[in-house]
C-alpha positions in Angstrom: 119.2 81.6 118.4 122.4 83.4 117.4 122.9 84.9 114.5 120.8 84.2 111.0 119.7 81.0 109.8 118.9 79.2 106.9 114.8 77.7 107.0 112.6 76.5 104.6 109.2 77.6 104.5 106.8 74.9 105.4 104.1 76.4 103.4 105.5 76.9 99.8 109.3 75.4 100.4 111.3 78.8 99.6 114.5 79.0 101.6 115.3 81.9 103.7 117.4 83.5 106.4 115.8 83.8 110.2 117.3 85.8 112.7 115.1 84.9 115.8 112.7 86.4 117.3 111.0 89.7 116.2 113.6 89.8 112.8 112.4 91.0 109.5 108.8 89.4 109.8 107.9 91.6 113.0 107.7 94.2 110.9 104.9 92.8 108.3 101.8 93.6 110.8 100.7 90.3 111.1 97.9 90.1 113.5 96.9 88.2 116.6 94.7 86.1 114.9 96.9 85.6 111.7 99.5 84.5 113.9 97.4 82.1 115.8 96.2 80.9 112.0 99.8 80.1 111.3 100.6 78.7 114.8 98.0 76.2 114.5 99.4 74.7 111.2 103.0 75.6 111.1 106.1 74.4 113.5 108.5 76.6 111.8 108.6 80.4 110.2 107.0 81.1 107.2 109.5 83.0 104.4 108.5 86.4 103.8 106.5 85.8 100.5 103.9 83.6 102.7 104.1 86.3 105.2 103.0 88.9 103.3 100.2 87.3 101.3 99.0 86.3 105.1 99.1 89.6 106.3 97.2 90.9 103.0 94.6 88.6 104.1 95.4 86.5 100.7 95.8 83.0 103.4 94.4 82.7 106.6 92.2 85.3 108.1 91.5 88.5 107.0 94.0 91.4 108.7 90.5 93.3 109.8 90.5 91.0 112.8 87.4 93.1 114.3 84.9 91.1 112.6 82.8 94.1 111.5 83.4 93.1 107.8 81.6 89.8 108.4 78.8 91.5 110.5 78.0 94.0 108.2 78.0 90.9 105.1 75.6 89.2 107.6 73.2 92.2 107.6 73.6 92.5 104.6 72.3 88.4 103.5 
């Protein structure tokens, strides 16, 4: 892809600008299995509000991809 262009989220409908690969939403720290999260329902990129709330852990998976907060709930029950 050259230069920016003009997407609109599939997940709230916001327009925004893409430039390609590893553009502004590289730098967000989404992890491996957010990104998979978003891969398995998404064709297209997300704008950065969705972005963000995903890598908060507000959608999807929560960024503490370890597990350990689920195993120490478990314990826990």
């Amino acid at each position: 892809m050259k230069g920016p262009v003009q997407k609109t989220c599939e997940s709230c409908g916001h327009d925004f600008e893409c430039v390609g690969y590893q553009c502004w939403c590289g730098k967000l720290g989404i992890t491996e299995p957010q990104m998979d999260w978003i891969s398995a329902r998404y064709k297209e990129c997300l704008c950065s509000n969705c972005l963000v709330k995903i890598a908060a852990g507000e959608l999807g998976p929560q960024p503490d991809s370890t597990g350990k907060k689920q195993d120490n709930r478990a314990r826990q029950s």
